[in-house]
The first five atom37 places (N, CA, C, CB, O) and aatype in JSON, in Angstrom:
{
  "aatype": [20, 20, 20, 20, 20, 20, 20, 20, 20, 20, 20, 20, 20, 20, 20, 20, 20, 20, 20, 20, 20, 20, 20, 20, 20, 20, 20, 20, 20, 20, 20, 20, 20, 20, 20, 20, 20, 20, 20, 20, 20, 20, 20, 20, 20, 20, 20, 20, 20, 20, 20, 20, 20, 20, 20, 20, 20, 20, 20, 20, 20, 20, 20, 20, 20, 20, 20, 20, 20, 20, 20, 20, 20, 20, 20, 20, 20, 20, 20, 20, 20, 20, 20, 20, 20, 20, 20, 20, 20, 20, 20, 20, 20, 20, 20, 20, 20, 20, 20, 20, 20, 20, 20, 20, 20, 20, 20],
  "atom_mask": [
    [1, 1, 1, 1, 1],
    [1, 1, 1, 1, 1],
    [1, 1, 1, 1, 1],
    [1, 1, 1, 1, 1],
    [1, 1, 1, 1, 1],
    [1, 1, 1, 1, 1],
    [1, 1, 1, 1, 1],
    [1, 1, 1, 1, 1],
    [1, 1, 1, 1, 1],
    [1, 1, 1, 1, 1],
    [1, 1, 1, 1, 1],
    [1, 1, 1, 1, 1],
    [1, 1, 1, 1, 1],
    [1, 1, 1, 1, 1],
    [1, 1, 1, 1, 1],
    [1, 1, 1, 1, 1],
    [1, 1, 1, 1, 1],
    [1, 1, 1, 1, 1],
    [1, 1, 1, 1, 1],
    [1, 1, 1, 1, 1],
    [1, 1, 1, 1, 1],
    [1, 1, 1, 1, 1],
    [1, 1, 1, 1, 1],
    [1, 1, 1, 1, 1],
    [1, 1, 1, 1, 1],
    [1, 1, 1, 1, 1],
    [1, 1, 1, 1, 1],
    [1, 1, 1, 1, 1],
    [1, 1, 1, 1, 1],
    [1, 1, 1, 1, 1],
    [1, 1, 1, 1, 1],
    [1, 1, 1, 1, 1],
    [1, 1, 1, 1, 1],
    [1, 1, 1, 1, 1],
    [1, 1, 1, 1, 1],
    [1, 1, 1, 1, 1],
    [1, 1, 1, 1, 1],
    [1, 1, 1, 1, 1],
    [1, 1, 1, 1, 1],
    [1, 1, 1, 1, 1],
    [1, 1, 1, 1, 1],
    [1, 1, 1, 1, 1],
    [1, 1, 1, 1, 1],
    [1, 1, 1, 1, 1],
    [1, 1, 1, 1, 1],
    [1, 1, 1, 1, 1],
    [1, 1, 1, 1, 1],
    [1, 1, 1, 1, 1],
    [1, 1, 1, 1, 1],
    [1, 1, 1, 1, 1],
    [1, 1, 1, 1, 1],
    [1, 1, 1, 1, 1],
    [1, 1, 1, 1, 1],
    [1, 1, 1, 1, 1],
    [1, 1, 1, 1, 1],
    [1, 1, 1, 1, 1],
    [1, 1, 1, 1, 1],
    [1, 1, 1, 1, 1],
    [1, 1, 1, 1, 1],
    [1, 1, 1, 1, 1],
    [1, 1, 1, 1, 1],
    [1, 1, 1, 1, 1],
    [1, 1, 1, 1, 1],
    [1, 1, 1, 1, 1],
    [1, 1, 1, 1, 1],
    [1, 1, 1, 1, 1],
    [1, 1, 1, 1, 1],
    [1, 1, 1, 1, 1],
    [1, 1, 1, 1, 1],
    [1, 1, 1, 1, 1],
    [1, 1, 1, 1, 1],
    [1, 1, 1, 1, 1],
    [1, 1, 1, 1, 1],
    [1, 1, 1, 1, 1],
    [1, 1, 1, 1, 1],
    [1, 1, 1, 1, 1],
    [1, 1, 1, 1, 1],
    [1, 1, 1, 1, 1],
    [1, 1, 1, 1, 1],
    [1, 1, 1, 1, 1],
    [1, 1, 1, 1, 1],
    [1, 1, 1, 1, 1],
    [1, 1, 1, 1, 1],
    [1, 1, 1, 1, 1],
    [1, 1, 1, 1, 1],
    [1, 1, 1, 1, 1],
    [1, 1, 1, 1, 1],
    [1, 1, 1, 1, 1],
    [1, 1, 1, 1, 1],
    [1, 1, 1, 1, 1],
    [1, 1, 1, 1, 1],
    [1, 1, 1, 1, 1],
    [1, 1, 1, 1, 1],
    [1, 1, 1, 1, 1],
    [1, 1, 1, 1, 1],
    [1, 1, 1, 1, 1],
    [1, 1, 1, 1, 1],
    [1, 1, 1, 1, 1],
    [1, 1, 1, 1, 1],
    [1, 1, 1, 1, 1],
    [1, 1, 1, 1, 1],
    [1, 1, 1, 1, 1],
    [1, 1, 1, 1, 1],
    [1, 1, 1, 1, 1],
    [1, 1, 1, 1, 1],
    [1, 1, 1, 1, 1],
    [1, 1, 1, 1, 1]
  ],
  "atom_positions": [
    [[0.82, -1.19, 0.0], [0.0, 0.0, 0.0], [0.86, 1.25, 0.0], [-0.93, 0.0, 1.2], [0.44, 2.2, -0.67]],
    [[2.11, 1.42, 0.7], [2.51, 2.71, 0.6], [3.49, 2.7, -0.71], [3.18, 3.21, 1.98], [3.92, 3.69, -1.29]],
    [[3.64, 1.82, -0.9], [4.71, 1.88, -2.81], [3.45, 2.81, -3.42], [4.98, -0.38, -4.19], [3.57, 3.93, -3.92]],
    [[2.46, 2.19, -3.27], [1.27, 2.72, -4.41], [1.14, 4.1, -4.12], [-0.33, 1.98, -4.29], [1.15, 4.9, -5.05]],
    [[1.0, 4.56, -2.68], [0.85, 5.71, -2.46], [2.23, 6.91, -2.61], [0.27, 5.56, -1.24], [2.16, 8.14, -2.59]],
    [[3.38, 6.09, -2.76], [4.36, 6.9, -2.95], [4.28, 7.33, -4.48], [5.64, 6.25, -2.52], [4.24, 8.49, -4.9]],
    [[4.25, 5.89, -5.41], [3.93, 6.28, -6.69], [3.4, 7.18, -6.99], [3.43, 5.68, -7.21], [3.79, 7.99, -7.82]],
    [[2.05, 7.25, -6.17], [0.71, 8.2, -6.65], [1.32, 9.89, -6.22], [-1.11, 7.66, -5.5], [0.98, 10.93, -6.79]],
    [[2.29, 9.76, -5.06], [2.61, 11.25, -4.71], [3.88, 11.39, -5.63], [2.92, 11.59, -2.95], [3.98, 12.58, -5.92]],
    [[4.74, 10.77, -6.11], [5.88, 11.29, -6.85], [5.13, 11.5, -8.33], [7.31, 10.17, -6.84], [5.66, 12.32, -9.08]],
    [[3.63, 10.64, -8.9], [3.31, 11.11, -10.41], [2.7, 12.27, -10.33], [2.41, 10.19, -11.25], [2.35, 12.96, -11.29]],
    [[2.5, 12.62, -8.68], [1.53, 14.28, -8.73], [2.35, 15.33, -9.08], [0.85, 14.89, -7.18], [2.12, 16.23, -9.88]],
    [[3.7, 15.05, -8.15], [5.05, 15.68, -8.09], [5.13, 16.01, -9.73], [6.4, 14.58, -7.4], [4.84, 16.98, -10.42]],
    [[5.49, 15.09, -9.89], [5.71, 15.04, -11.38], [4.97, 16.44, -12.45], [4.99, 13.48, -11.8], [5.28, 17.54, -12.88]],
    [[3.75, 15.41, -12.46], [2.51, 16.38, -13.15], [2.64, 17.95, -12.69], [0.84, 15.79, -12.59], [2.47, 18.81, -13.55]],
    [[2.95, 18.35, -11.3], [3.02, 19.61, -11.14], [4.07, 20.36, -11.43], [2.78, 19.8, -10.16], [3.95, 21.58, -11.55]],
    [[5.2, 19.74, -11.58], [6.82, 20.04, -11.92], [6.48, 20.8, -13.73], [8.11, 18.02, -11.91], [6.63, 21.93, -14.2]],
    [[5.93, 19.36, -14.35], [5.95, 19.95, -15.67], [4.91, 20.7, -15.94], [6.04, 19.07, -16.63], [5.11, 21.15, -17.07]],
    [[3.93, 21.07, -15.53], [2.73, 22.13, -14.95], [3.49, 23.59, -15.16], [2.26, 21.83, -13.03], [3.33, 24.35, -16.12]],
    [[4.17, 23.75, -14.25], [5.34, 25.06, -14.01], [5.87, 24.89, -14.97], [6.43, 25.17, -12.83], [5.36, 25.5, -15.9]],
    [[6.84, 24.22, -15.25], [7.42, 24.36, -16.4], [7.26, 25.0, -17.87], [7.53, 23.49, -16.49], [8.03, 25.75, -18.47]],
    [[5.92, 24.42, -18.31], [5.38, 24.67, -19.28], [4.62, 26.11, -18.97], [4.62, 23.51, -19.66], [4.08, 26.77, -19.87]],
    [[4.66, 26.5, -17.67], [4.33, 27.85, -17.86], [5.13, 28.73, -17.93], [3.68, 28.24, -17.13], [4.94, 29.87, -18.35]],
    [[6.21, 28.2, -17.49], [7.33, 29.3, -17.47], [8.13, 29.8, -18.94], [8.47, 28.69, -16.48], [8.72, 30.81, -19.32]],
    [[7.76, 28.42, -19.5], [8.84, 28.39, -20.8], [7.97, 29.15, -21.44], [9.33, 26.9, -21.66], [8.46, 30.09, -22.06]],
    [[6.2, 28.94, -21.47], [5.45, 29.85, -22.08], [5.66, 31.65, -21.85], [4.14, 29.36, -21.66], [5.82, 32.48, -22.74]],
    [[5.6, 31.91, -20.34], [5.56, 32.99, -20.18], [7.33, 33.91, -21.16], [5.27, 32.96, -18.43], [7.48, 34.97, -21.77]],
    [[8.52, 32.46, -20.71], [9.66, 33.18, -20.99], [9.28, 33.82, -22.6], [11.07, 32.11, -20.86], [9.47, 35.0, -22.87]],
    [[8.76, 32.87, -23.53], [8.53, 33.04, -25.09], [8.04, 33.9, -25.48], [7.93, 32.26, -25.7], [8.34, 34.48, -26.52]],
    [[7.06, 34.22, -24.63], [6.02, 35.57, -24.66], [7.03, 37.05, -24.97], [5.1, 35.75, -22.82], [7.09, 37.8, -25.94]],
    [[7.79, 37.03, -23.6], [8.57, 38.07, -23.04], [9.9, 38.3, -24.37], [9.18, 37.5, -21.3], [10.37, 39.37, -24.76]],
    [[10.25, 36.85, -24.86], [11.23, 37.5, -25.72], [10.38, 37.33, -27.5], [13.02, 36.52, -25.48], [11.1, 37.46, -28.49]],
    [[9.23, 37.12, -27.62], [8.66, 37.84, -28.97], [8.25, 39.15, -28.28], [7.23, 36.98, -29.85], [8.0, 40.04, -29.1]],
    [[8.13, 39.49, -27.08], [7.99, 41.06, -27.02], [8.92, 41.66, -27.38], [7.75, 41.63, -25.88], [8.78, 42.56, -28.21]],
    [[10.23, 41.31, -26.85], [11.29, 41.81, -26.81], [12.33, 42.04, -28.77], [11.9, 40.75, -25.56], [13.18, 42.8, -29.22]],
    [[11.27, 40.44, -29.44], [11.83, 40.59, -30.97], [10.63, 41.84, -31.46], [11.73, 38.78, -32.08], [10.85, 42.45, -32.51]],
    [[9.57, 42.12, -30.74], [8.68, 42.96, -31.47], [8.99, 44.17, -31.03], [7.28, 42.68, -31.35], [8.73, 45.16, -31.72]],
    [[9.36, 44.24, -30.3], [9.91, 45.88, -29.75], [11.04, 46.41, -30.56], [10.55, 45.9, -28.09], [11.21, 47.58, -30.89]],
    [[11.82, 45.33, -30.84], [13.22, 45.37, -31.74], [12.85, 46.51, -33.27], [13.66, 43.35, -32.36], [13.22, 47.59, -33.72]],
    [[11.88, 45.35, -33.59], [11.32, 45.77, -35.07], [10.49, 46.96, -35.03], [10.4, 44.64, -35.74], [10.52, 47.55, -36.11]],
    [[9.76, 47.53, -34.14], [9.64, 48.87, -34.27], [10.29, 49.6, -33.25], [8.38, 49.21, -34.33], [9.66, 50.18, -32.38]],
    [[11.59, 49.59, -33.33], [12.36, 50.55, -32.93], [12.02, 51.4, -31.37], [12.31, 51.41, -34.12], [11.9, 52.6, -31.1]],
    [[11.93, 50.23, -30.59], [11.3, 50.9, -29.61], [12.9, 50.99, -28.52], [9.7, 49.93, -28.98], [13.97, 50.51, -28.88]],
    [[12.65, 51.73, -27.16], [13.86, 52.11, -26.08], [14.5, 50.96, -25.73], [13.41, 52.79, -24.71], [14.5, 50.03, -26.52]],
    [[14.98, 50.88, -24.8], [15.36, 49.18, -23.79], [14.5, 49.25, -22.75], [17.12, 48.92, -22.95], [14.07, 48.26, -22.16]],
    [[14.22, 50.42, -22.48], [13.02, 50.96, -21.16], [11.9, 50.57, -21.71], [12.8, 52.73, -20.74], [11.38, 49.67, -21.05]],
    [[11.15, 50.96, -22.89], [10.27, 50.3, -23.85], [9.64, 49.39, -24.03], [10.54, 50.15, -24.52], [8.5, 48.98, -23.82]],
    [[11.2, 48.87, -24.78], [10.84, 47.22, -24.88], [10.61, 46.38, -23.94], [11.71, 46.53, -25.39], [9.75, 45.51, -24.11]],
    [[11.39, 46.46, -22.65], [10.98, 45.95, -21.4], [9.56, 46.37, -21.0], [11.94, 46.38, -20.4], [9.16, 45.69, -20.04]],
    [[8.85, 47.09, -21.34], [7.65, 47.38, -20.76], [6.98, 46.54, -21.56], [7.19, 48.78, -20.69], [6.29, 45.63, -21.1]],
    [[7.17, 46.87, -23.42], [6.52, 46.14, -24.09], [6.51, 44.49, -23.96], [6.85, 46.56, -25.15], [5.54, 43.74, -24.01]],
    [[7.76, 44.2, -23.81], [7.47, 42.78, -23.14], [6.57, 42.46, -22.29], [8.37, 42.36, -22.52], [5.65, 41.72, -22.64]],
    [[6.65, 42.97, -20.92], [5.81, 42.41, -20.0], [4.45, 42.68, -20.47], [6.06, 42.92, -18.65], [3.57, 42.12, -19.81]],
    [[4.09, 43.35, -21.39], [2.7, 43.94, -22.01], [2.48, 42.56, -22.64], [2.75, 45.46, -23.22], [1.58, 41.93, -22.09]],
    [[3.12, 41.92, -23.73], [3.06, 40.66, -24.54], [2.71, 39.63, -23.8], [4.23, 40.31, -25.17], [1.73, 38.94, -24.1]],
    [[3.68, 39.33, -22.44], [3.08, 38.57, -21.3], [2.07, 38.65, -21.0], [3.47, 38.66, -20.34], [1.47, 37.58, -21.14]],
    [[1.29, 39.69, -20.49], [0.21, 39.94, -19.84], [-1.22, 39.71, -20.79], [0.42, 41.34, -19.32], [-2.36, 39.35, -20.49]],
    [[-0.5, 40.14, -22.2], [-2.14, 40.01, -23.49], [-2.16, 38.18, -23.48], [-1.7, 40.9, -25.97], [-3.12, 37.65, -24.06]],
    [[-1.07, 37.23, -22.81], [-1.66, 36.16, -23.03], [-2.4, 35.36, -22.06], [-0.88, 35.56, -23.49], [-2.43, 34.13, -22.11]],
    [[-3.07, 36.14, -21.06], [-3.71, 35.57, -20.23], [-5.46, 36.37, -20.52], [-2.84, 35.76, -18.71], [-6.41, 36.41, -19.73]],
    [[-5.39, 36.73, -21.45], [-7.15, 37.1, -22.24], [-7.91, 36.19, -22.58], [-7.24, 37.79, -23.61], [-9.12, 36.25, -22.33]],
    [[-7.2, 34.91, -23.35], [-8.02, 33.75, -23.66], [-6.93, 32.22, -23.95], [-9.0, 34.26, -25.14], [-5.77, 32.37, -24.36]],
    [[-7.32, 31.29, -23.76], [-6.28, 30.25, -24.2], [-5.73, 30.36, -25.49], [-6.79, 28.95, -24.15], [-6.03, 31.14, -26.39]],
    [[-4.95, 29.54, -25.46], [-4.32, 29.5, -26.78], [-3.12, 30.81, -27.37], [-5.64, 29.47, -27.72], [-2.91, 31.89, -26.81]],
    [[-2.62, 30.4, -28.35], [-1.86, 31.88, -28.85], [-2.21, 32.85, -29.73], [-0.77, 31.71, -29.4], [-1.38, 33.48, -30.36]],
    [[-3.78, 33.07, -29.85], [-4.3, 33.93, -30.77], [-3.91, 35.14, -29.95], [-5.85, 33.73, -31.18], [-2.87, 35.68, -30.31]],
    [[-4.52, 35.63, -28.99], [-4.74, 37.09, -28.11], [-3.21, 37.55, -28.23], [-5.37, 36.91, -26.19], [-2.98, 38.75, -28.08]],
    [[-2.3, 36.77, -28.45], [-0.7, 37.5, -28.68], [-0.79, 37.31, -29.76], [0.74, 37.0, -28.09], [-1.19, 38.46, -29.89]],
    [[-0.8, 37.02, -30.54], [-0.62, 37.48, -32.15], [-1.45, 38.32, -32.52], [-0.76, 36.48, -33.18], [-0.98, 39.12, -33.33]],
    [[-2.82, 38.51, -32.19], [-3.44, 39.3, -32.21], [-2.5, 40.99, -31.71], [-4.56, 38.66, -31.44], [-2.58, 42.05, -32.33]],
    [[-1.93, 40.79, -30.83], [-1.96, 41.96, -30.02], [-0.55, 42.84, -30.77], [-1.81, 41.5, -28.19], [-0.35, 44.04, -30.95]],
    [[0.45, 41.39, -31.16], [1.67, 41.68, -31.93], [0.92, 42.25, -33.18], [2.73, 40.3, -32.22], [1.0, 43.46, -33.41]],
    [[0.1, 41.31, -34.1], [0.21, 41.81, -35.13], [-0.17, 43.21, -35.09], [-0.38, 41.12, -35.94], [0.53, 44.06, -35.63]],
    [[-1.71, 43.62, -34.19], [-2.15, 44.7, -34.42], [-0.64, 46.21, -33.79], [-3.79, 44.53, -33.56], [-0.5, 47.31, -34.33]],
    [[-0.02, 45.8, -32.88], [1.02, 46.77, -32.42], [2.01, 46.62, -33.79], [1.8, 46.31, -30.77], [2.25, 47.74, -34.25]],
    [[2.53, 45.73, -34.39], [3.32, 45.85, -35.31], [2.28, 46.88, -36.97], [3.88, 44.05, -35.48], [2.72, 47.97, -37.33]],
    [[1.46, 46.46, -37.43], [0.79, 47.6, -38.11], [0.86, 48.82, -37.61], [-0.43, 47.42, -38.26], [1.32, 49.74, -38.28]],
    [[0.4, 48.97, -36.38], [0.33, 50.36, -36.43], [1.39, 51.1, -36.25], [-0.45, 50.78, -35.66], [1.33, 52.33, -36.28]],
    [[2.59, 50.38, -36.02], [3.99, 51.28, -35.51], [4.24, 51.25, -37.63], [5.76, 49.99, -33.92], [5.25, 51.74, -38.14]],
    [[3.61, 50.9, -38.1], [4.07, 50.9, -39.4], [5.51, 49.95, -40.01], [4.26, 52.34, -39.56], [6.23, 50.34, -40.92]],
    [[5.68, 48.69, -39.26], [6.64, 47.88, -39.9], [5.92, 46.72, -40.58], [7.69, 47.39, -38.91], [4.78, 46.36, -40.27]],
    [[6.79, 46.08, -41.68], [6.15, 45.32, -42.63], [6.24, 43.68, -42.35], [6.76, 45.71, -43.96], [6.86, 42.93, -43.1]],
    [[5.61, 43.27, -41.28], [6.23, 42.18, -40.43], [4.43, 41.58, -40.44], [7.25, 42.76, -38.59], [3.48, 42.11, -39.87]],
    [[4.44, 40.41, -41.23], [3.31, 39.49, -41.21], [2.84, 38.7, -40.23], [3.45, 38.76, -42.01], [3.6, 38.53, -39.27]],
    [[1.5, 38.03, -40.22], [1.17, 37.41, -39.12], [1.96, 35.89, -39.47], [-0.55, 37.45, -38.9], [1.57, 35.07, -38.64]],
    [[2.94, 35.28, -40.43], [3.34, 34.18, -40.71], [4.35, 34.83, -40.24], [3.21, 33.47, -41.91], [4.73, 34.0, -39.42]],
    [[5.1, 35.73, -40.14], [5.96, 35.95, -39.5], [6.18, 35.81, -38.21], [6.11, 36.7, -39.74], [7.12, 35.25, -37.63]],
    [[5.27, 36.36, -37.79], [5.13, 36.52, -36.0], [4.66, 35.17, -35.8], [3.89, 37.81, -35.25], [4.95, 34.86, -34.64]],
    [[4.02, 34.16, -36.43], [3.79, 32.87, -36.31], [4.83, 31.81, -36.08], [3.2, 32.61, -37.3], [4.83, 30.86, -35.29]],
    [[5.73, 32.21, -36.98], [7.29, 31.82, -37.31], [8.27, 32.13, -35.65], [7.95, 33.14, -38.9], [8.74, 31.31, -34.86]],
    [[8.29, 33.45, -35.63], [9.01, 34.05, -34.44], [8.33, 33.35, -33.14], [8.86, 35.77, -34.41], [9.1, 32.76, -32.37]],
    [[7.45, 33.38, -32.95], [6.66, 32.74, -31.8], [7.04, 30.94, -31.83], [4.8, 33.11, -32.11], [7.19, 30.48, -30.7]],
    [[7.16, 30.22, -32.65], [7.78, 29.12, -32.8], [9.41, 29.18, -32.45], [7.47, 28.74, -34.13], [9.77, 28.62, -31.41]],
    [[10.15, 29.65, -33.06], [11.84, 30.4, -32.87], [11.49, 30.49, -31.73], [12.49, 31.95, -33.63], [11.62, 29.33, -31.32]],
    [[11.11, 31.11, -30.87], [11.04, 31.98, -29.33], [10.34, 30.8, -28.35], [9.82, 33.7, -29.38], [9.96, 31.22, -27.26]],
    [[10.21, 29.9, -28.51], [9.45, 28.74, -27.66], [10.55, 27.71, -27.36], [8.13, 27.97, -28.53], [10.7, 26.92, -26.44]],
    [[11.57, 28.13, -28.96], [12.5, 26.57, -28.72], [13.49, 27.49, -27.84], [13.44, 25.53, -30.46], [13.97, 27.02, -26.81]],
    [[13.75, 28.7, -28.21], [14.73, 29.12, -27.56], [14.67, 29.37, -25.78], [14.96, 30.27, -28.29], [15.53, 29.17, -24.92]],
    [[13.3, 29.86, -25.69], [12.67, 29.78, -24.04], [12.98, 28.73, -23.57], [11.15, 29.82, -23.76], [13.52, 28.81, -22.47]],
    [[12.81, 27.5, -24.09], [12.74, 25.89, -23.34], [14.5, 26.04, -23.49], [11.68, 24.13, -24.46], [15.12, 25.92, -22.44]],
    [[15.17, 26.26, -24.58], [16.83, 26.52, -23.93], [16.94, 27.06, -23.37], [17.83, 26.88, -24.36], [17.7, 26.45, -22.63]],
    [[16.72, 28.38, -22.75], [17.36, 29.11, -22.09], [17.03, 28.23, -20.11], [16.73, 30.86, -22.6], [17.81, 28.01, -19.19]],
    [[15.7, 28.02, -20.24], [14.98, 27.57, -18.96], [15.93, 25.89, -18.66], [12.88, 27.38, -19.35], [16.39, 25.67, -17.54]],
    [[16.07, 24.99, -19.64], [16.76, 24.11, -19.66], [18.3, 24.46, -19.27], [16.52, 23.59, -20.82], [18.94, 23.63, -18.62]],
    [[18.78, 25.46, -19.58], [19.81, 25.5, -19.33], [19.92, 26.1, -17.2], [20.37, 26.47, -20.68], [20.7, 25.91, -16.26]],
    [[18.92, 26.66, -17.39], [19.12, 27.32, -15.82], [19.21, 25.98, -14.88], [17.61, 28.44, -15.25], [19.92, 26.1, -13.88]],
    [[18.6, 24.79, -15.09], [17.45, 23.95, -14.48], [19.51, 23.38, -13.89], [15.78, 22.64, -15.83], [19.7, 22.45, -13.11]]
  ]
}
């Protein structure tokens, strides 16, 4: 009985470990397509750091990664750079593998 119950507490362990994880690597990805979208319209380092945490924050509006592409694409039009939503589709992929390196590497 307690093997089973240890099992059952190290697969919770588990489940909650990669829980965090996957939020973190999400949130990190967020923060640096803010940080590639701030780039492209020429924004401060004071800026872009704001604009980042702004990118973070538009992805807790609805699941999924529409509400940040949404929020990129519409901020990238209006600053007037010529940067597509296959683009930012693209970058947001780039920026997920690189988040899970950078977080992999801290670990």
């Amino acid at each position: 009985m307690t093997d089973f119950k240890d099992r059952e507490r190290a697969e919770e362990a588990k489940f909650a470990h990669d829980e965090e994880m996957h939020f973190r690597i999400h949130a990190r990805r967020n923060r640096l397509l803010g940080q590639w979208a701030a780039e492209a319209m020429g924004l401060s380092a004071v800026e872009a750091e704001a604009y980042a945490k702004s990118v973070v924050q538009a992805d807790f509006e609805e699941s999924g990664d529409e509400d940040v592409v949404r929020k990129l694409l519409g901020d990238l039009v209006s600053a007037g750079t010529e940067i597509s939503e296959a683009e930012i589709r693209s970058a947001l992929d780039a920026k997920a593998v690189e988040a899970r390196r950078q977080l992999m590497g801290e670990s």
